[in-house]
FIBAMI-509867 format. One record per atom (N, C-alpha, C, O, CB): residue in three letters; y, z negated, x negated. Coordinates in steps of 0.001 Angstrom, whole numbers, padded with zeros to 6 digits, always signed. Atoms other than C-alpha are relative to their C-alpha. Glycine has a CB too. Example, Ala and Ser with C-alpha at 12.3 -4.5 7.8 and 13.67 -1.06 7.14 Angstrom:
BEGIN
ALA-001190+000000-000890/ALA-004500-007800-012300/ALA+001200+000000-000900/ALA+001181-000665-001936/ALA+000027-001246+000992/SER-001190+000060+000820/SER-001060-007140-013670/SER+001090-000730+000770/SER+002198-000899+000261/SER+000462+001415-000414/
END
This chain:
BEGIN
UNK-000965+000025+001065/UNK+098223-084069-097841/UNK-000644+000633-001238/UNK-001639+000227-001837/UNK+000486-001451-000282/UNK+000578-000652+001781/UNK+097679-081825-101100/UNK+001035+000034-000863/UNK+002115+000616-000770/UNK-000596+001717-000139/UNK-001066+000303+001118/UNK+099236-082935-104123/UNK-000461+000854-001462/UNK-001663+000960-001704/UNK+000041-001841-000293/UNK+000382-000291+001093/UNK+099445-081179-107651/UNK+000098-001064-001092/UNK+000946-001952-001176/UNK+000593+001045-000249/UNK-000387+001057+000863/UNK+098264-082890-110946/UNK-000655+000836-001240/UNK-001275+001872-001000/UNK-000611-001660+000395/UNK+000341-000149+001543/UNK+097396-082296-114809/UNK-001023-000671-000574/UNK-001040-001873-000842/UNK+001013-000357-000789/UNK+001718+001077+000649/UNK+093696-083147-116237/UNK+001431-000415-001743/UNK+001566+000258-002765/UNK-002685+001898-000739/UNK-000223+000771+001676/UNK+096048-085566-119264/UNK-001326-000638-001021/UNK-001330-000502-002245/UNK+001007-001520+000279/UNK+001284+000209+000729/UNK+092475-087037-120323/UNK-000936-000082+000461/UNK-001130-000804+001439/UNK-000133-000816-000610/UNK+002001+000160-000460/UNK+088585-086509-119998/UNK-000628-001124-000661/UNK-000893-000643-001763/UNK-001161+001457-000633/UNK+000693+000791+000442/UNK+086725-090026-121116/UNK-001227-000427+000381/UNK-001110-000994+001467/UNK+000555-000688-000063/UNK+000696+000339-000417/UNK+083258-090787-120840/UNK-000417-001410+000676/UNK-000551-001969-000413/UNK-000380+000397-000620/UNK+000299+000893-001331/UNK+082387-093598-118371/UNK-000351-001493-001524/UNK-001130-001509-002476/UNK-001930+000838+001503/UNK+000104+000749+001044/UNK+082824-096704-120499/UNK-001261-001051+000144/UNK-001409-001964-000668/UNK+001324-000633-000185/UNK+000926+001001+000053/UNK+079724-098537-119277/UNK-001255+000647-000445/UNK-002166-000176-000359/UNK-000127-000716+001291/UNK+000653-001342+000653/UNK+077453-095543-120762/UNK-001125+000752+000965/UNK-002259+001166+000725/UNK-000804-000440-001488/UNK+000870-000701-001135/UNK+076539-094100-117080/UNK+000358+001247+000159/UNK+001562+001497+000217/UNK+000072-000595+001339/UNK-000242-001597-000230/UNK+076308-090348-116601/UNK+001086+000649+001006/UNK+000908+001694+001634/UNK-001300+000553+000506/UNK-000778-000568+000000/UNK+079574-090111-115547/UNK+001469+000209-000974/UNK+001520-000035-002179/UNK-000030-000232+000917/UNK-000997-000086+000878/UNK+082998-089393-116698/UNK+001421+000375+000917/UNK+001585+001167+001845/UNK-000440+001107-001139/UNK-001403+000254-000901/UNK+086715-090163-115541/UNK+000770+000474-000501/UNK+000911+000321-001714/UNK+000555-001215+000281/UNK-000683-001344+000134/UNK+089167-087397-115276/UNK+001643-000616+000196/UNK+001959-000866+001359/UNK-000605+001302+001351/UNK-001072+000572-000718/UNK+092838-088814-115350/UNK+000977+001267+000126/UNK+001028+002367-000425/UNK+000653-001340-000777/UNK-001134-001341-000079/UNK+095864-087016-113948/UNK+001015-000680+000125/UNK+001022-001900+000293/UNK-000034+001165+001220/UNK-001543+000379-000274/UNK+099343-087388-113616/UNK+000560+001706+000306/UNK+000221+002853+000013/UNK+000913-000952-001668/UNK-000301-001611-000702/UNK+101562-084976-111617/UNK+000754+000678-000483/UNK+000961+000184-001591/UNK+000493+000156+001248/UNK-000472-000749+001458/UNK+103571-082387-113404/UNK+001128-000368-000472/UNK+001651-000343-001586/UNK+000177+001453+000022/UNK-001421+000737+000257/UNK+106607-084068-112437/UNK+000151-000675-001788/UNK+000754-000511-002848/UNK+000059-001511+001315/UNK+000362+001340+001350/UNK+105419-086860-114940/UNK-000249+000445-001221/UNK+000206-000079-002238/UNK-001374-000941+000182/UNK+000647-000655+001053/UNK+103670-084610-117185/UNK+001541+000890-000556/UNK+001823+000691-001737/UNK-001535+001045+000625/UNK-001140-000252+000607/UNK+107077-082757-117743/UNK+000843-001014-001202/UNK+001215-000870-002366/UNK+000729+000192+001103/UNK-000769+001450+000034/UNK+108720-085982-118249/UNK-000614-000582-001633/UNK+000059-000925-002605/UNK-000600-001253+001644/UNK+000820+001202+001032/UNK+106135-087729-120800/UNK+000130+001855-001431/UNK+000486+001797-002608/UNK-002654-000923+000983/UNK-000396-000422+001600/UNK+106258-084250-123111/UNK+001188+000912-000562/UNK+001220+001796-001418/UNK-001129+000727-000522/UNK-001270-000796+000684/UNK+109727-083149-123484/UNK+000715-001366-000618/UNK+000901-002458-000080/UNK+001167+001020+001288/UNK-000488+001748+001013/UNK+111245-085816-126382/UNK+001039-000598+000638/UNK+001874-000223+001462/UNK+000718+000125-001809/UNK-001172+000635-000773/UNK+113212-088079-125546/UNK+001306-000401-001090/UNK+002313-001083-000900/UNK-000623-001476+000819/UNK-001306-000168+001713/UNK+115579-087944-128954/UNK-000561+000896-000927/UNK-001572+000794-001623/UNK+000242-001656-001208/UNK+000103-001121+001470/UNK+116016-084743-131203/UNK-000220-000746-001151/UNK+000195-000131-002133/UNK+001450+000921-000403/UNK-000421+000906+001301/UNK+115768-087390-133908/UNK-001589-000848-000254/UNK-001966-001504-001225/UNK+001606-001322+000446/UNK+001390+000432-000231/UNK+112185-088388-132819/UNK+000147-001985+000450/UNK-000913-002601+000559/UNK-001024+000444-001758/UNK+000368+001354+000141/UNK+113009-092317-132348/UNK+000099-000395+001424/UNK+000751-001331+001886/UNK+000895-000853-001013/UNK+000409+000925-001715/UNK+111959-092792-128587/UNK-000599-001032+000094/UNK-000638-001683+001137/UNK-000890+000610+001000/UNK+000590+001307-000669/UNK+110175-095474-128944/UNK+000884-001119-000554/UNK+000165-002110-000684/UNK-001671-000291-000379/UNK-000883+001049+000921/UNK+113131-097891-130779/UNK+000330-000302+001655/UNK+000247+000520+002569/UNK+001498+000597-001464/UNK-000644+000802-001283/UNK+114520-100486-127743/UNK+001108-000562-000542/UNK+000970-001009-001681/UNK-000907-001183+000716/UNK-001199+000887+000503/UNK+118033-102043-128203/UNK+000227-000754+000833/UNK+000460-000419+001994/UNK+001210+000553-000325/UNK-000820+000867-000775/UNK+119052-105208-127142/UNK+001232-000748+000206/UNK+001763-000606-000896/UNK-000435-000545+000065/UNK-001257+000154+000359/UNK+122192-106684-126730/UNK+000206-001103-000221/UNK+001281-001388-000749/UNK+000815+000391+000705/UNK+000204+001050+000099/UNK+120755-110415-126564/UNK-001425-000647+000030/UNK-002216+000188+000468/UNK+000712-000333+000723/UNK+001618+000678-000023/UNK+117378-112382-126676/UNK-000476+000274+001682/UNK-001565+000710+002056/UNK+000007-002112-000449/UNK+000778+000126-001094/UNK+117521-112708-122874/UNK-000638+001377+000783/UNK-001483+001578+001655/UNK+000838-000763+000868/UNK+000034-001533-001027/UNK+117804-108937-121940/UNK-001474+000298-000867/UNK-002091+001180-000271/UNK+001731+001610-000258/UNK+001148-000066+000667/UNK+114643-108919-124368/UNK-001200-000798+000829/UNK-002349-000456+001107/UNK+000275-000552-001407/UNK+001434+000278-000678/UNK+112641-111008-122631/UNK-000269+000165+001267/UNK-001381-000021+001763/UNK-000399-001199-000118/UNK+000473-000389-001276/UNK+113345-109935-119223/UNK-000597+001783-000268/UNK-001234+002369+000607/UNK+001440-000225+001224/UNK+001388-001287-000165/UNK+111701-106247-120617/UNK-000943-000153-000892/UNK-001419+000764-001562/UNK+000376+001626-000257/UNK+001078+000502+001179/UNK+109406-107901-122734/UNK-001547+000791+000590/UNK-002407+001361-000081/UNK-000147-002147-000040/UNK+001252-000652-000486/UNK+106667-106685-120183/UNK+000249+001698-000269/UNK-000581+002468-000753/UNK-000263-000421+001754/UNK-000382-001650-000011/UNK+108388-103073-120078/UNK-000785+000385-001261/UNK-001779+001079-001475/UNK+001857+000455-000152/UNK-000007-000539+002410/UNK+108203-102662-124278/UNK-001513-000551+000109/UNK-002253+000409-000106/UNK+001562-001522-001901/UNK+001515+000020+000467/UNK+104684-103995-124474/UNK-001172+000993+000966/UNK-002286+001301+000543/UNK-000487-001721+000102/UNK+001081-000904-001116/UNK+102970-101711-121058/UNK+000826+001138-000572/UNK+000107+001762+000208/UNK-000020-000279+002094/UNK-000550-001057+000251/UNK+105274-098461-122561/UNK+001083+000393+000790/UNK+001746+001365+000428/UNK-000818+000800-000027/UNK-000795-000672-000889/UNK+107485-098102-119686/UNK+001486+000129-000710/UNK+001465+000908-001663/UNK-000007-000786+001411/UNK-001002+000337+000145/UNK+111248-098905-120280/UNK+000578+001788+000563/UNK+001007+002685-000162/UNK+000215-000782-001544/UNK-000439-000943-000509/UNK+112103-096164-118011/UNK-000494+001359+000557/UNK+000044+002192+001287/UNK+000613+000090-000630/UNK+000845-001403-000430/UNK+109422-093478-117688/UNK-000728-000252+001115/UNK-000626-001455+001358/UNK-001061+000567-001078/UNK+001013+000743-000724/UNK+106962-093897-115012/UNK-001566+000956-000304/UNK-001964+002118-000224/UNK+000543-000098+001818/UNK+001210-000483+001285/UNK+103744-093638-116937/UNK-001492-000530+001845/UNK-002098-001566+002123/UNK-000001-001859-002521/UNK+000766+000106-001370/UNK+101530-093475-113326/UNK-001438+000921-000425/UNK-001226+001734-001326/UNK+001051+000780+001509/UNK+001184-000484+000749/UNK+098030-092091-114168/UNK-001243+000235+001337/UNK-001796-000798+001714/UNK-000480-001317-001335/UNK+001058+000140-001506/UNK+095481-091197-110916/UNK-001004+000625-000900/UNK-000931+001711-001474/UNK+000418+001018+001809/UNK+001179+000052+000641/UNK+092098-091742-112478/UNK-001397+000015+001100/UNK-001710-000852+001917/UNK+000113-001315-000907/UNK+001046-000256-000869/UNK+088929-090089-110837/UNK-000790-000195-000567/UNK-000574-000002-001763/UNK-000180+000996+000564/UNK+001647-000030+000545/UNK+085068-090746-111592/UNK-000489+000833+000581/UNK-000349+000835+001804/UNK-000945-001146+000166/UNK+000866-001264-000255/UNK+082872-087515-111461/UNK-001137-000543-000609/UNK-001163-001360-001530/UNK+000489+001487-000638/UNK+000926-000035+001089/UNK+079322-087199-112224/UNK-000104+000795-000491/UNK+000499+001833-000216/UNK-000965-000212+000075/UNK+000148-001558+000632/UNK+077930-085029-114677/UNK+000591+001289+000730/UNK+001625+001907+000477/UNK-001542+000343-000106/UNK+000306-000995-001020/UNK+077031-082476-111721/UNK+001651+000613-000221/UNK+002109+001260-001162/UNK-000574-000708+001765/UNK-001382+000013-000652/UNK+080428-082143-110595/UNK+001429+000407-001180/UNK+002236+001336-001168/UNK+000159-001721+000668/UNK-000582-000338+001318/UNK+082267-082486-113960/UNK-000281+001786-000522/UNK+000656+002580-000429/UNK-000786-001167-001127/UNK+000710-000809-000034/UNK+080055-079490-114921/UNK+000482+001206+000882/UNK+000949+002139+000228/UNK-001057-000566+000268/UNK-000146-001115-000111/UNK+080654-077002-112457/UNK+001425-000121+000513/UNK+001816+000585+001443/UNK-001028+000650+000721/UNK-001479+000100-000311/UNK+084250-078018-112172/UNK+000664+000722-001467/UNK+001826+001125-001512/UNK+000527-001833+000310/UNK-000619-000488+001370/UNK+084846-076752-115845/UNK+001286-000662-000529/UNK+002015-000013-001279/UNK+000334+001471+000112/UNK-001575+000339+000495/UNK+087956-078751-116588/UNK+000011-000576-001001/UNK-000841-001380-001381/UNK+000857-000798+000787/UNK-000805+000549+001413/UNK+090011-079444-119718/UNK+001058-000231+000597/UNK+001643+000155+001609/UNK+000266+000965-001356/UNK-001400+000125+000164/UNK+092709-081012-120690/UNK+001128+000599+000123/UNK+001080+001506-000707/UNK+000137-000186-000732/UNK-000673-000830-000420/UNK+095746-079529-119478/UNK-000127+000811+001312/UNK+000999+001271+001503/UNK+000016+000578-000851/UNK+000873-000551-001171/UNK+094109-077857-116222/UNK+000562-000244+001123/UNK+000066-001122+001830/UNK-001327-000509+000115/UNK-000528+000170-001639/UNK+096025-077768-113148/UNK-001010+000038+001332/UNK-001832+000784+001864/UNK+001014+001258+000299/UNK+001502+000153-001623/UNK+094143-079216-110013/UNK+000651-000086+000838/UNK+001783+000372+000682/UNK-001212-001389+000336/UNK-000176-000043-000981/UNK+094647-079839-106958/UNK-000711-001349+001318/UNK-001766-001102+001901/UNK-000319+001296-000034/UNK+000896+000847-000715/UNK+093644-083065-104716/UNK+000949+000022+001609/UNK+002098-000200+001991/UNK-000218-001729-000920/UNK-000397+000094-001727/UNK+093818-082767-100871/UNK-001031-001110+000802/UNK-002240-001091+001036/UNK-000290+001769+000861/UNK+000533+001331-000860/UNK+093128-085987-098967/UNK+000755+000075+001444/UNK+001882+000166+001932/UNK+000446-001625-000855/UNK-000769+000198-001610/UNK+093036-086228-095497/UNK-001163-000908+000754/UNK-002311-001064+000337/UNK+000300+001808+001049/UNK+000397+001282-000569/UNK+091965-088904-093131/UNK-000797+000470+001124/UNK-000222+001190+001940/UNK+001200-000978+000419/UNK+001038-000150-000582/UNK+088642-088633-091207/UNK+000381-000669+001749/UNK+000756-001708+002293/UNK-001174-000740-000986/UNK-000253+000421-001714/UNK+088974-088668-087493/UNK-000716-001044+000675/UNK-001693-001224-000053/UNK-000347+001141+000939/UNK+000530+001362-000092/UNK+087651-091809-085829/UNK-000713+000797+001540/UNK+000002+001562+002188/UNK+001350-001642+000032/UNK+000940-000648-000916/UNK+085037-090562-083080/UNK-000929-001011+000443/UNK-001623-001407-000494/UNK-000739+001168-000625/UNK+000830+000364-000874/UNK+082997-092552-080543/UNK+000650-001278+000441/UNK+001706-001291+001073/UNK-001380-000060-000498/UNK-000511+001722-000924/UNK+083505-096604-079525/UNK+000393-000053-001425/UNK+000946-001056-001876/UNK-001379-001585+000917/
END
């Protein structure tokens, strides 16, 4: 399976080991998260129509969702690798995973 995705952020390794974690999201998403979501700029305002419809997205409004799907596939590289991979932000990759054949007893 090979899927496309978008380097959204490079952060160094928060426990201060010589690597650094590359997140992506796929372009689908990446479309999605930067075309506005009101000519008027106020995407992030929520309306409710009662207390309860508030607290059943109480989790939504505080994690960002309320409708986007904010999905994020976060890799750890080391230096090495980081390095002669050259990537920035913005950077179209490419991850192909496939499942190792099972061989002997």
């Amino acid at each position: 399976m090979k899927k496309e995705y978008i380097v959204v952020r490079i952060d160094a390794s928060p426990d201060g080991s010589p690597y650094v974690v590359v997140s992506l999201s796929t372009s689908k998403d990446f479309r999605e998260q930067s075309t506005p979501a009101s000519p008027f700029g106020a995407g992030g305002v929520m309306g409710f129509t009662s207390m309860d419809d508030m607290m059943k997205n109480l989790n939504k409004m505080l994690s960002g969702g309320m409708g986007q799907s904010n999905t994020v596939t976060s890799i750890k590289l080391d230096m090495h690798e980081y390095k002669e991979l050259n990537l920035a932000v913005g950077d179209k990759v490419y991850l192909e995973i496939t499942k190792a054949e099972a061989t002997g007893i």
